[in-house]
N, C-alpha and C positions, 0 to 999 in steps of 0.2 A: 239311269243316273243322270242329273242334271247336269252338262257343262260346268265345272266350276274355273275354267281357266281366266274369263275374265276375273272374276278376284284374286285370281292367284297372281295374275301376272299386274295390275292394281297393286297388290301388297307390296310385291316385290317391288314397286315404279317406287313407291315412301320410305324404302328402306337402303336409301344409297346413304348414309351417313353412318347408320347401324351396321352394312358390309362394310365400311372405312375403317371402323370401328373394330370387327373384326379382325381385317385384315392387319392394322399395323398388331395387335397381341401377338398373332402369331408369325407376322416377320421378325418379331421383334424376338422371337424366342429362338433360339442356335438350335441349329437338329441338323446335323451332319448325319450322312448315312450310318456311318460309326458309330456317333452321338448316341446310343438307344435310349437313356435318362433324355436327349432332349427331343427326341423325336416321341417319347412317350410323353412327355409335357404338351406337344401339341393336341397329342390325342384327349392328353385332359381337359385342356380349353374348349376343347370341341366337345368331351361330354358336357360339361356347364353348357353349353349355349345349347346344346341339344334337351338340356333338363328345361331351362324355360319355355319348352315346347311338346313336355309328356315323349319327347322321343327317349327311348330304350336307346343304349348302346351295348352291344356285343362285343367284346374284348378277345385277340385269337392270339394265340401266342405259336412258336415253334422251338423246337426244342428246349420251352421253357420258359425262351425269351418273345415276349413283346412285341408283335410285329405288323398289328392291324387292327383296326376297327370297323365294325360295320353298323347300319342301323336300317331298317325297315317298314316302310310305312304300307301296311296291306292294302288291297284293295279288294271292296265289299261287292264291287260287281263279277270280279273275274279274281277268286282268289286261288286259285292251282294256275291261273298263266302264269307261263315265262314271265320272270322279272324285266324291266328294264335299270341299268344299272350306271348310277353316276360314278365315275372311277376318280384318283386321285390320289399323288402317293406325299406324304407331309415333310419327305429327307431333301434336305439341300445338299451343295456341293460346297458348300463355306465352312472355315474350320468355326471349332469353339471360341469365343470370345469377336466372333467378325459382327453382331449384329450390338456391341457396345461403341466399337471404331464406326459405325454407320448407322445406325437407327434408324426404324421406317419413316420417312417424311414425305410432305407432299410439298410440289413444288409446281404452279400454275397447273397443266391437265393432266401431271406424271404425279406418279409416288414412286418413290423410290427403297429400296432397303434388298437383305439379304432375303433373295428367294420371292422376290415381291410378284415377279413373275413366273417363273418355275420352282415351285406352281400353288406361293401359300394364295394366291387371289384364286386361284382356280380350285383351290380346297372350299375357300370360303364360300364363294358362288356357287357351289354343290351344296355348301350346310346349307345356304340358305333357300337355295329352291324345296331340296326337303322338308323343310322345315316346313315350308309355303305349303306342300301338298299335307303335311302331318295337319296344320292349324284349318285346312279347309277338305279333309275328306278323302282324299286319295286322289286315285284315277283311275282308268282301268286295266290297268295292270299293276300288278304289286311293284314297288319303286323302292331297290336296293341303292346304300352310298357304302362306299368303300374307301378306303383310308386306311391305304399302305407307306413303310416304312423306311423300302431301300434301292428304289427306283433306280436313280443315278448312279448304282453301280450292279447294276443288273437284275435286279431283283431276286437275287440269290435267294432269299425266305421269302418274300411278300408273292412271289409266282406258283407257290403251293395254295395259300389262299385264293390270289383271282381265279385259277384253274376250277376250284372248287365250287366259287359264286357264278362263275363264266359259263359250266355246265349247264344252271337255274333260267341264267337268263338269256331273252331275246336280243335284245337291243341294247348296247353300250355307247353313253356318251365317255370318254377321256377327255378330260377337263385341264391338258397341258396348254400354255399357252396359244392363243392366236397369233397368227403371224404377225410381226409389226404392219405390216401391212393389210392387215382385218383378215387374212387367210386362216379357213381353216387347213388340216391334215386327213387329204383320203387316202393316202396310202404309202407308207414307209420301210426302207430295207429291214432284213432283219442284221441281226449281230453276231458275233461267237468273237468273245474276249479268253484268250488264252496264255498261258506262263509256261516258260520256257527256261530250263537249268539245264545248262550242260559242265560236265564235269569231265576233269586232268587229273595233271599230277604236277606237283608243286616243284622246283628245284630254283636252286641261287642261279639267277641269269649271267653271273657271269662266270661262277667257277664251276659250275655244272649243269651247265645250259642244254645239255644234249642229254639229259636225265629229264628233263621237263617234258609236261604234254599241254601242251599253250589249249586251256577252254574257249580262252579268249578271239585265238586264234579261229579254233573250231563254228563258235559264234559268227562270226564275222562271215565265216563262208555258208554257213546256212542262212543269214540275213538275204545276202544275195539271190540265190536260188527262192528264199521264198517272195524277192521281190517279182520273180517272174511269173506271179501265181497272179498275178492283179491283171484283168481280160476287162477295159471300161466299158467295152460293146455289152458285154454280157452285164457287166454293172456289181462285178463281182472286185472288192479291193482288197492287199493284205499293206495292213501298216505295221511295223516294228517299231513301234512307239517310244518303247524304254527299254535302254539298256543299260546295264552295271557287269562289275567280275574283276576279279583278281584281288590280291591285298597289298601288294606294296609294288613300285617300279621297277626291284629288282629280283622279282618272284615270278619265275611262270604261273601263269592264273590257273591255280587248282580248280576254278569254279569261274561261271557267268550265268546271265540269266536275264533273259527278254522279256518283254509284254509285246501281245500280236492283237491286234484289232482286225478280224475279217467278219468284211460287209456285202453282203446278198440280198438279190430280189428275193429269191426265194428258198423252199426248201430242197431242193434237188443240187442244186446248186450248195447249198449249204453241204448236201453229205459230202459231195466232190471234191469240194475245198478242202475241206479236215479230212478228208483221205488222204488227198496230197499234200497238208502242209504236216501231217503225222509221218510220212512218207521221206521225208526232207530232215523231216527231226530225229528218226532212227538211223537214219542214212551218218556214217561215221565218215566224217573229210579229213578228220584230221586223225591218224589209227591211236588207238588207245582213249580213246574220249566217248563221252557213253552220255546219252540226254534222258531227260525226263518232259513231256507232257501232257498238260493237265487244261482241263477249261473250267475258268475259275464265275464266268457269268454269260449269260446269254441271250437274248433278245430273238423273238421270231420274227417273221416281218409280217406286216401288215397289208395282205393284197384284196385289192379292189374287188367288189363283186356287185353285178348287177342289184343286188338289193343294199348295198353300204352305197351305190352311186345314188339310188334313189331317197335314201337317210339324209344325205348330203342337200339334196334338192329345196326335199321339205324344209328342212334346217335354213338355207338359204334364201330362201322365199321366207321364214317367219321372218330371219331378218330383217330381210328388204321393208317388211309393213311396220318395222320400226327406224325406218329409215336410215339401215346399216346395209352391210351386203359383204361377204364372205366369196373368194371366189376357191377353188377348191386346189392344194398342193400336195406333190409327192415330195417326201423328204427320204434325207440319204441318213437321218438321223434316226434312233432306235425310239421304242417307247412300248409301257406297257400295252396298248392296243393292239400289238401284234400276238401278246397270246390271246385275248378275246376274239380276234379274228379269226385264229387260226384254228380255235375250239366251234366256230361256225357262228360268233356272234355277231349280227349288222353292227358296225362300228363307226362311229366315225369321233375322231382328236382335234385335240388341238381346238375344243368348246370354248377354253376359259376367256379370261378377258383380254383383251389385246398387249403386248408389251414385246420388248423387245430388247436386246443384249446383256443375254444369260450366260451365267456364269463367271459376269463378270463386276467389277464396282458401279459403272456404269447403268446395269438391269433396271429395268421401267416398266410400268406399269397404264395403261391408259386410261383416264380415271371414268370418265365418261363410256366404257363401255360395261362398265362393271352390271349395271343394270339390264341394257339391253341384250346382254349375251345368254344372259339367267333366265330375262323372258324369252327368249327364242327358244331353248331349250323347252320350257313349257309349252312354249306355242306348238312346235314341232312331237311333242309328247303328245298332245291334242288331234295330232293330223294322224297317229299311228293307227293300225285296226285293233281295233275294241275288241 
């Protein structure tokens, strides 16, 4: 099979106006991870622009609901290899109505808007490399995209799909932002987001305050104790993020109820954690009060492996020969690449275009790498074994 990466990566150098183009439609369209009508709107933009290029899209849903797209462009020299697979999930963290109070703009070498960074440019930048190998032929290995729904809050539906595609393929790009600083992501903790109810018994605080069973109370001293779970050597944290409980100031608080953020290098670590902080949660401090625990999302982590360092290389090196350079980070932050990882795929995140302060009004986009990060991905597709 002939090389075809110089055209591909050629096509892709003319089409920095056409990904612009892309990208403000689908900033410009609200998709909260809740949002599923506007997170499925993304997916429809993205089949139109996949139809001007004969690519097929595959619709997956979960429990009925909506929750991914994928598309496939085979390849005619190795068609039973492992896929390699560009990942990317389309849900923001911005309510409904935020992308009319801000619209995607461009402003000297930033664009700006809802999600411009995490991660509708890094959606785009996957259509369009696809796209590039669908219009010239393949490669040699069949080349899956994926385009999930609900990233940003753990991928509660969209981690039955990647699992599924994850198994198929060899090598995954995740296409979350570059670092503001041209960094990519080789390797990141994983997560376990948990909820937290514990329950009393109501009574009037002042004329029958010794009939009450303060939850609130109870809350408060299991906060403590699971503050003592957080070991930074180890790189293990617990956070108790949000708390609420009680109904009125002159009520023992019949009820409360936590959100826990625990973050781990790994999975060993992981089981230990939720042993002890399950441990902490059945444990009654205050007599008569009874809890509940649940894990409501979860994120694996992402660990480095002699052959995702070598991903990393290649990767870096295509850069460099277009005169960018990527230098390689651990983050303490979560992302789907840690279930690809962890099902044995070479991974490496954090492909998409460079931008930086997510999640917030501020978030940017850096416009000038929207090209060269798309070819490096090709370029580096190119160095893989055939």
């Amino acid at each position: 099979m002939t090389d075809n990466t110089p055209l591909i990566t050629e096509w892709l150098a003319g089409q920095h106006e056409n990904m612009l183009a892309l990208l403000e439609d689908l900033v410009n369209i609200d998709s909260n991870s809740y949002d599923n009508a506007g997170v499925v709107a993304v997916f429809e933009r993205l089949q139109t622009f996949f139809g001007t290029f004969d690519v097929k899209v595959a619709w997956h849903e979960h429990k009925g609901v909506k929750n991914a797209i994928s598309v496939k462009i085979p390849s005619q020299q190795n068609p039973d290899k492992k896929a390699i697979m560009l990942m990317g999930h389309c849900d923001t963290v911005y309510p409904k109505g935020e992308t009319q109070k801000r619209p995607f703009k461009m402003d000297g070498k930033r664009a700006y808007g809802p999600g411009v960074a995490d991660m509708k440019s890094g959606i785009a930048m996957n259509a369009f490399i696809l796209a590039a190998y669908a219009k010239f032929g393949g490669t040699h290995s069949p080349l899956v995209g994926l385009f999930t729904s609900d990233e940003e809050i753990g991928s509660p539906t969209s981690k039955f799909i990647i699992e599924t595609f994850a198994k198929k393929a060899g090598t995954v790009f995740n296409s979350e932002p570059g670092r503001a600083n041209g960094d990519v992501v080789t390797g990141r903790k994983g997560g376990v987001f948990l909820e937290l109810d514990v329950f009393g018994k109501a009574a009037h605080s002042g004329a029958n305050f010794s009939e009450g069973i303060s939850a609130i109370n109870e809350l408060c001293l299991k906060v403590i104790e699971l503050n003592k779970l957080t070991d930074l050597e180890k790189g293990i944290t617990v956070n108790v993020g949000l708390i609420s409980g009680g109904h009125s100031i002159n009520t023992t608080a019949p009820d409360a109820r936590a959100g826990i953020d625990l973050r781990i290098f790994n999975l060993e670590d992981r089981e230990s954690a939720v042993k002890a902080i399950t441990a902490i949660t059945q444990q009654s401090f205050v007599r008569g009060t009874r809890s509940e625990l649940k894990i409501i999302g979860e994120f694996r982590p992402f660990v480095p492996t002699s052959a995702s360092t070598q991903l990393y290389q290649l990767y870096r090196e295509s850069l460099q020969t277009l005169g960018h350079d990527a230098g390689g980070q651990f983050s303490g932050g979560c992302a789907d690449s840690g279930i690809t990882s962890s099902l044995g795929c070479t991974t490496l995140c954090a492909t998409g275009p460079v931008g930086g302060k997510p999640h917030t009004p501020d978030e940017y986009m850096e416009i000038n790498t929207f090209v060269p990060r798309s070819q490096a991905i090709a370029l580096t597709i190119s160095k893989l074994p055939a």
